[in-house]
C-alpha positions as CSV (number, residue, x, y, z in Angstrom):
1,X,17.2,-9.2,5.1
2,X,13.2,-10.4,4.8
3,X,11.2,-8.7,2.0
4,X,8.0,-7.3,3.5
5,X,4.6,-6.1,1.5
6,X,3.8,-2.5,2.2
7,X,-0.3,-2.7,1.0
8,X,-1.6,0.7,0.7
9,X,-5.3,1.0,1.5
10,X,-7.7,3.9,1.3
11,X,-11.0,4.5,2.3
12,X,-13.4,5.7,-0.6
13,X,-14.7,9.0,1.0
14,X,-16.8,11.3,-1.6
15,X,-16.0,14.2,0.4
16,X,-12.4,14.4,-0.1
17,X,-11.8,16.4,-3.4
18,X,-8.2,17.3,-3.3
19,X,-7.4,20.8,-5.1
20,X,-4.6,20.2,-8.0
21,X,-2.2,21.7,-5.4
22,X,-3.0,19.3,-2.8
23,X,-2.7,16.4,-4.7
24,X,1.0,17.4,-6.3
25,X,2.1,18.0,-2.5
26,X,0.8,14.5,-2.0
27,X,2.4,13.2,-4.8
28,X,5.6,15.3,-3.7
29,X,5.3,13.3,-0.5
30,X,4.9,10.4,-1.6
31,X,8.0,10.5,-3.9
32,X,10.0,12.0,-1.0
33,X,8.9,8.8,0.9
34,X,9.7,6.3,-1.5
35,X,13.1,7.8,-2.2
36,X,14.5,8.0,1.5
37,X,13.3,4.5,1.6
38,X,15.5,3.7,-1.9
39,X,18.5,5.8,-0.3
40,X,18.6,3.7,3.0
41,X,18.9,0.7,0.4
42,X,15.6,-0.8,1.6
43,X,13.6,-0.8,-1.7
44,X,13.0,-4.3,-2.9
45,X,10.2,-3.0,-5.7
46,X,8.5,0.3,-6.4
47,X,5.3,-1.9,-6.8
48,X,2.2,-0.4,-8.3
49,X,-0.8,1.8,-7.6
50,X,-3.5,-0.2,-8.2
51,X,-7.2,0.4,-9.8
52,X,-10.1,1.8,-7.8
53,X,-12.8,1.0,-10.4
54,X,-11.7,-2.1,-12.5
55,X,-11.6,-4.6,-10.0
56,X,-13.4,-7.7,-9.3
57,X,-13.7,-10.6,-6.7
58,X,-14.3,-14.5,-8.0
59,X,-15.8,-16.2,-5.3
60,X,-16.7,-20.2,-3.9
61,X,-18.8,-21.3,-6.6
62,X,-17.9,-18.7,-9.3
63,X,-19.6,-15.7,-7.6
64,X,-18.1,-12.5,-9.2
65,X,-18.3,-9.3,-7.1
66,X,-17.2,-5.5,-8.0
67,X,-14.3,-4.9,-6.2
68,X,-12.8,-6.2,-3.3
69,X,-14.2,-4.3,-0.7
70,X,-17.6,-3.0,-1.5
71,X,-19.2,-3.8,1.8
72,X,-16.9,-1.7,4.1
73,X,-15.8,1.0,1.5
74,X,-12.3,0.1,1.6
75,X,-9.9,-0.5,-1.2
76,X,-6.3,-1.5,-1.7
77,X,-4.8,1.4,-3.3
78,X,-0.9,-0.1,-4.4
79,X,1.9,-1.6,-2.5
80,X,5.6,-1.7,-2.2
81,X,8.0,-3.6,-1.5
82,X,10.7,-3.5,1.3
83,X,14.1,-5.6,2.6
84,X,14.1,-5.3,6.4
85,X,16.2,-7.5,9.0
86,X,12.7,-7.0,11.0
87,X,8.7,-6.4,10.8
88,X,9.6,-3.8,13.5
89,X,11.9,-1.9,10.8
90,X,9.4,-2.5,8.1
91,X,6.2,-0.9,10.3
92,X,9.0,2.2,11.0
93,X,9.4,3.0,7.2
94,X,5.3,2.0,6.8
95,X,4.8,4.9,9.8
96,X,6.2,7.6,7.2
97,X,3.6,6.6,4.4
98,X,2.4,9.9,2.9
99,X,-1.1,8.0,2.7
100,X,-1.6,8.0,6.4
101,X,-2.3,11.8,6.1
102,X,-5.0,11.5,4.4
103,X,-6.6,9.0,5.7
104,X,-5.6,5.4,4.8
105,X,-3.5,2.9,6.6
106,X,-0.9,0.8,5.2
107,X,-0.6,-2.8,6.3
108,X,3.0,-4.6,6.8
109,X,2.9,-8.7,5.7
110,X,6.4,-10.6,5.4
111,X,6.6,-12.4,2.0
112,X,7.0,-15.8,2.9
113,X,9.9,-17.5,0.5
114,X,10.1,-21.0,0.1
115,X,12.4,-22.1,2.5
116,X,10.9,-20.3,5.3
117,X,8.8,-22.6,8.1
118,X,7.2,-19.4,9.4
């Protein structure tokens, strides 16, 4: 089994205001997600959400930015971790990601481990 990198990103849109209601289904989702994935033995690492406003680039030169992706209003939401035999099986689970519903994508990266010449 390969451990792939499930990175959760989100576009900031100021005209999606969830009700309260909304966002518990999401979060209902969400946990529904991540526990079929845990049940199927394929959960590697919960992972983490990650901050929308305390975030910072350091560039060439020591250039510091706000966030990571101020210039196309895209930011990395959190990520998980998965054990796949494939990137095939890894982009199945990723195709279930509550997050898709409301607008973000999720990309799919193998960890590379040390002994691996990929």
């Amino acid at each position: 089994m390969k451990e792939f990198v499930l990175i959760f990103r989100n576009s900031d849109n100021p005209h999606f205001k969830p009700s309260p209601e909304q966002m518990q289904q999401v979060m209902t989702n969400w946990m529904n997600w991540m526990g079929s994935i845990a049940a199927q033995g394929k959960l590697a690492d919960k992972g983490n959400q990650l901050s929308m406003t305390e975030a910072k680039t350091v560039k060439t030169n020591n250039v510091v930015t706000d966030g990571p992706y101020t210039e196309i209003k895209e930011f990395i939401n959190g990520y998980t971790i998965v054990k796949t035999k494939t990137i095939d099986e890894a982009v199945e689970l990723a195709k279930q990601c509550p997050i898709l519903k409301i607008g973000g994508n999720v990309e799919v990266r193998a960890v590379v481990a040390a002994d691996d010449n990929s």
